[in-house]
C-alpha positions, 0 to 999 in steps of 0.5 A: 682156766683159759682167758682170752680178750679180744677187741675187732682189732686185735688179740689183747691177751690168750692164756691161763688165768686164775681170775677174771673181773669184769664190768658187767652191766648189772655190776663188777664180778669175779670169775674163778675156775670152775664156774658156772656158765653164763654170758653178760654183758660189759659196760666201760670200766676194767678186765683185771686177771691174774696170770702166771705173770702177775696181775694185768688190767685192760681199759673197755668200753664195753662188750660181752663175756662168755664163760663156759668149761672153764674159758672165758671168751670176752669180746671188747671195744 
């Protein structure tokens, strides 16, 4: 799935991802390709993903996060 982070700055990564977890609001959760559709918002905490690269983390003070078609756009701060 696609994956791409970003902050009102700059783009903090876009590529492939075969997961994605997120600190939404109402808790952590995991997104996988395929999944379904949904948008939440995030509260401060980690964006963990694996990428053909390895396991990468980046530090959020919240934001939001759309997943639909198997990309995932999160918006951050």
């Amino acid at each position: 799935m696609t994956l791409k982070i970003i902050s009102a700055e700059k783009i903090l990564f876009e590529g492939e991802a075969s997961s994605v977890t997120l600190p939404g609001e109402m808790g952590q959760f995991t997104v996988l390709p395929h999944h379904a559709s949904l948008v939440s918002t995030l509260v401060s905490g980690k964006i963990l993903y694996k990428s053909g690269t390895g396991e990468h983390s980046v530090d959020v003070a919240g934001g939001i996060a759309d997943v639909d078609n198997d990309v995932v756009s999160v918006c951050v701060y």
